[in-house]
C-alpha positions in Angstrom: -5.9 16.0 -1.9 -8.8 13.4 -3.2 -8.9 12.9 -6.9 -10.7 14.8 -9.0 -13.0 12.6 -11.2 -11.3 14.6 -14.5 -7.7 13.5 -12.6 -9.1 10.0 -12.2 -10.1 9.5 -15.9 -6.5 10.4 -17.2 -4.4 8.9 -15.1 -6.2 5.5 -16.2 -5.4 6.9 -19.8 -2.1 7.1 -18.8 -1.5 4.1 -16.8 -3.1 2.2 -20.2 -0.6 4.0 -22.2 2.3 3.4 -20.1 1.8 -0.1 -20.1 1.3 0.0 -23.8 4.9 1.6 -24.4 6.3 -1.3 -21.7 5.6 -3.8 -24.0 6.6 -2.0 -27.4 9.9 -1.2 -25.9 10.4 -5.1 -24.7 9.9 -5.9 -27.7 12.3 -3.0 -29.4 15.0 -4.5 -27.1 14.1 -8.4 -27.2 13.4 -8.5 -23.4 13.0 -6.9 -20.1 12.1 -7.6 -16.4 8.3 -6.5 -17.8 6.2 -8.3 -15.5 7.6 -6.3 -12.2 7.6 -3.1 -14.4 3.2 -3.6 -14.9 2.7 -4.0 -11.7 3.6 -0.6 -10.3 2.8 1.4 -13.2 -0.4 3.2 -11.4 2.4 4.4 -8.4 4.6 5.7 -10.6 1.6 7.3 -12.8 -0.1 8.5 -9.5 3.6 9.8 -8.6 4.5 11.7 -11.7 1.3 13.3 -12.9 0.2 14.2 -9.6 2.3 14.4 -7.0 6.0 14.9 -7.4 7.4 18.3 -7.2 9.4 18.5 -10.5 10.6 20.3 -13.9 11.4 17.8 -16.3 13.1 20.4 -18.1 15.2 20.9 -15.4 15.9 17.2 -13.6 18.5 18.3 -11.6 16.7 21.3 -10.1 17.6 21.1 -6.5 14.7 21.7 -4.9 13.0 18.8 -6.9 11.3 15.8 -5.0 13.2 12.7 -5.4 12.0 9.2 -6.4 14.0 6.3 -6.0 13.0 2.8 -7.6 14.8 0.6 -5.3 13.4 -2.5 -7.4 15.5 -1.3 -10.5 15.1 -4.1 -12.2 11.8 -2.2 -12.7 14.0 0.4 -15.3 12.2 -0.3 -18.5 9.0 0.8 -16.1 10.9 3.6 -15.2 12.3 5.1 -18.5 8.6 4.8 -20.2 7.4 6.9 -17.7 9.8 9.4 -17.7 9.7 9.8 -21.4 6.3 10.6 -21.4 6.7 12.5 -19.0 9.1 14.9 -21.2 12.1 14.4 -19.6 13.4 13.0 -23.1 12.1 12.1 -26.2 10.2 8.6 -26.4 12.4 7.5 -29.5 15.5 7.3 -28.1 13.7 4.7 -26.3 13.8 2.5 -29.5 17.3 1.6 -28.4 17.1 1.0 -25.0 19.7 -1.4 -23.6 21.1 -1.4 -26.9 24.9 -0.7 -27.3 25.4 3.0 -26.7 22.5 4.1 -25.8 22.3 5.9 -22.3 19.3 3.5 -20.9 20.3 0.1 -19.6 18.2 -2.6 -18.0 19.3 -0.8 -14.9 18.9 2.9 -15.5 22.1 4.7 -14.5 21.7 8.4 -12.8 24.4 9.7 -14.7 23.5 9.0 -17.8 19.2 8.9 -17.6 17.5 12.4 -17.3 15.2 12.2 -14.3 16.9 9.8 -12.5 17.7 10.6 -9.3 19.6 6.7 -8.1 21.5 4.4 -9.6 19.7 1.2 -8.8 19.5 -2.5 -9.4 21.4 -4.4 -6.4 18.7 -5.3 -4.1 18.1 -3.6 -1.1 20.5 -0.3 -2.4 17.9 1.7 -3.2 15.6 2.4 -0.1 19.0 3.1 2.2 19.4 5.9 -0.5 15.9 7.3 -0.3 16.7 7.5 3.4 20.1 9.8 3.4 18.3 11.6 0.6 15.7 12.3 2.9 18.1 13.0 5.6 19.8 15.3 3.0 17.0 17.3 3.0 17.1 18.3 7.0 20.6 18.6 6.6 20.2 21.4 4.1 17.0 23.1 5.4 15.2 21.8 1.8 11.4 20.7 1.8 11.8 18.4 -1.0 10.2 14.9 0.0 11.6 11.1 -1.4 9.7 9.1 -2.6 11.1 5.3 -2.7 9.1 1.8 -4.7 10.3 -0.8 -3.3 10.3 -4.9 -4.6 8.5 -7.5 -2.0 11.4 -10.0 -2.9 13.7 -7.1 -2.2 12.4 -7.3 1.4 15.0 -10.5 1.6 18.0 -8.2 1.9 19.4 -7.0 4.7 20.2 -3.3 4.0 16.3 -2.7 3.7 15.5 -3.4 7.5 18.9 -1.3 8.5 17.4 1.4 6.2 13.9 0.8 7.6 15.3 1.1 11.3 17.8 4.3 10.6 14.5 6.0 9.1 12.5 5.2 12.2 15.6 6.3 14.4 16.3 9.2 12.9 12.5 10.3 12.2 12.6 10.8 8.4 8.7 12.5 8.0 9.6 13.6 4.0 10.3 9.6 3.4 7.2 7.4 1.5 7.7 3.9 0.7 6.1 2.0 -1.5 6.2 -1.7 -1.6 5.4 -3.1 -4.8 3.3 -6.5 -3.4 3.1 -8.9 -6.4 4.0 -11.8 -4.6 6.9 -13.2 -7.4 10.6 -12.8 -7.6 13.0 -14.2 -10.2 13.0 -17.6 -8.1 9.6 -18.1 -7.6 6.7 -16.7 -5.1 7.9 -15.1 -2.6 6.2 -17.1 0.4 8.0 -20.1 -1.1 11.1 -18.4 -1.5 11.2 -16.6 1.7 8.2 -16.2 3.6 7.5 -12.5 4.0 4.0 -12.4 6.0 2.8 -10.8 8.1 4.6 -7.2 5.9 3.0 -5.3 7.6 3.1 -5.9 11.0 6.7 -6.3 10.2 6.9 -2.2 9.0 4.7 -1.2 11.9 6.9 -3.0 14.4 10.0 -1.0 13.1 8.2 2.0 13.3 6.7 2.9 9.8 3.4 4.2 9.6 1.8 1.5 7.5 -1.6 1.0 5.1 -2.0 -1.7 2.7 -3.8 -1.2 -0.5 -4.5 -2.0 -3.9 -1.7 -1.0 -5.6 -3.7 -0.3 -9.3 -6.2 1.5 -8.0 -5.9 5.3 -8.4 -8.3 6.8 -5.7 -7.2 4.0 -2.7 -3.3 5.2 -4.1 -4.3 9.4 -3.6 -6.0 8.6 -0.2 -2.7 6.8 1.3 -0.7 9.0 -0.2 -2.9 12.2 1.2 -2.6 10.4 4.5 1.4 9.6 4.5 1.9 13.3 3.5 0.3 13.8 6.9 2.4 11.9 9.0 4.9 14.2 9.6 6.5 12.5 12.9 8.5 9.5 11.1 8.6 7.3 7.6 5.5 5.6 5.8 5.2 2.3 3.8 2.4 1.6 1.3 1.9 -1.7 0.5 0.3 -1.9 -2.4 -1.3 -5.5 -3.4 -0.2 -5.8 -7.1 -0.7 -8.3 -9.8 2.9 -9.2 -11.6 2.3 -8.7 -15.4 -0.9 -6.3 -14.8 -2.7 -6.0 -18.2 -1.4 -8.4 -20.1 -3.8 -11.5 -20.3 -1.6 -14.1 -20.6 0.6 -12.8 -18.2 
């Protein structure tokens, strides 16, 4: 449902905060893939305060939606927002990818409350969200997944076979997002490997598609709204990001 302007006003507050905490724990742990991690900090924000079915006092709860960063390199992102989220206290964050401490650069399901996927080789990650998604039919569960995925990601492989056995198999309780910022560690991504036109490409292998900006709140709610509708196959969001999102110099 449309934001609320109340919801609208702390989410911002959040998403400000977030990306606060993203560059204190950097710091903390002399360096992170940060720039990827600000740009999708208003899906993840969006996600977890409004729409994910969850108990983080209980992250394994079975009947929990899922979320799946497929971009893991994205962790620090990932573990800022589920610490203030409550699934753990933000100081153990002061150690993060630190010798013995349970959150690595790549955040490890077994080891990370609230992670649902171990993630980090591109193109893993989305193929998960799919048998998760799958998982759910197979056991007569409503949860939904929820998958972000990396645009330079979109180089492998495994993410068109995912993208085609979602379409195949009809997956309604999948949304992708596609975290747009147009970089990857070699360079931009047209340079690199040319990815356009995205989304024609999604739409030809059967996704219901929208393209949007990516940090703002109320075009995020109204896709999202909309996906939740589509009930008859996956949806991608492509969400037009800026790598390094509020940090100047960045």
């Amino acid at each position: 449902m449309p934001l609320t302007e109340k919801e609208h006003v702390e989410l911002r507050k959040m998403a400000r905060k977030i990306r606060k905490d993203i560059v204190d724990v950097t710091h903390w742990c002399g360096g992170s893939h940060i720039g990827g991690s600000l740009s999708m900090v208003e899906i993840l924000v969006i996600l977890y305060w409004k729409y994910l079915r969850i108990d983080p006092k209980n992250p394994q709860w079975e009947d929990r939606d899922r979320l799946v960063l497929s971009k893991g390199h994205g962790g620090v992102g990932h573990a800022v927002v589920l610490a203030n989220r409550g699934y753990f206290d933000f100081e153990l964050l002061k150690e993060f990818n630190q010798f013995g401490s349970p959150f690595g650069m790549h955040l490890d399901s077994t080891k990370a409350p609230g992670v649902d996927a171990s993630t980090g080789s591109m193109g893993h990650g989305l193929p998960q969200a799919v048998g998760m998604a799958l998982g759910s039919r197979v056991l007569k569960k409503d949860w939904r997944v929820y998958a972000v995925v990396g645009d330079g990601e979109c180089n492998e492989g495994s993410i068109w076979e995912a993208a085609m056995a979602a379409n195949h198999y009809k997956v309604g309780n999948l949304i992708a997002f596609l975290d747009r910022n147009h970089l990857m560690i070699d360079g931009p991504t047209e340079s690199v490997m040319s990815l356009e036109p995205l989304d024609k490409k999604w739409e030809a292998f059967g996704w219901y598609t929208q393209v949007i900006d990516g940090h703002d709140f109320i075009a995020l709610a109204d896709a999202i709204d909309k996906a939740l509708e589509n009930k008859n196959g996956p949806s991608m969001i492509i969400c037009k990001t800026i790598k390094g999102k509020g940090v100047s110099f960045m």
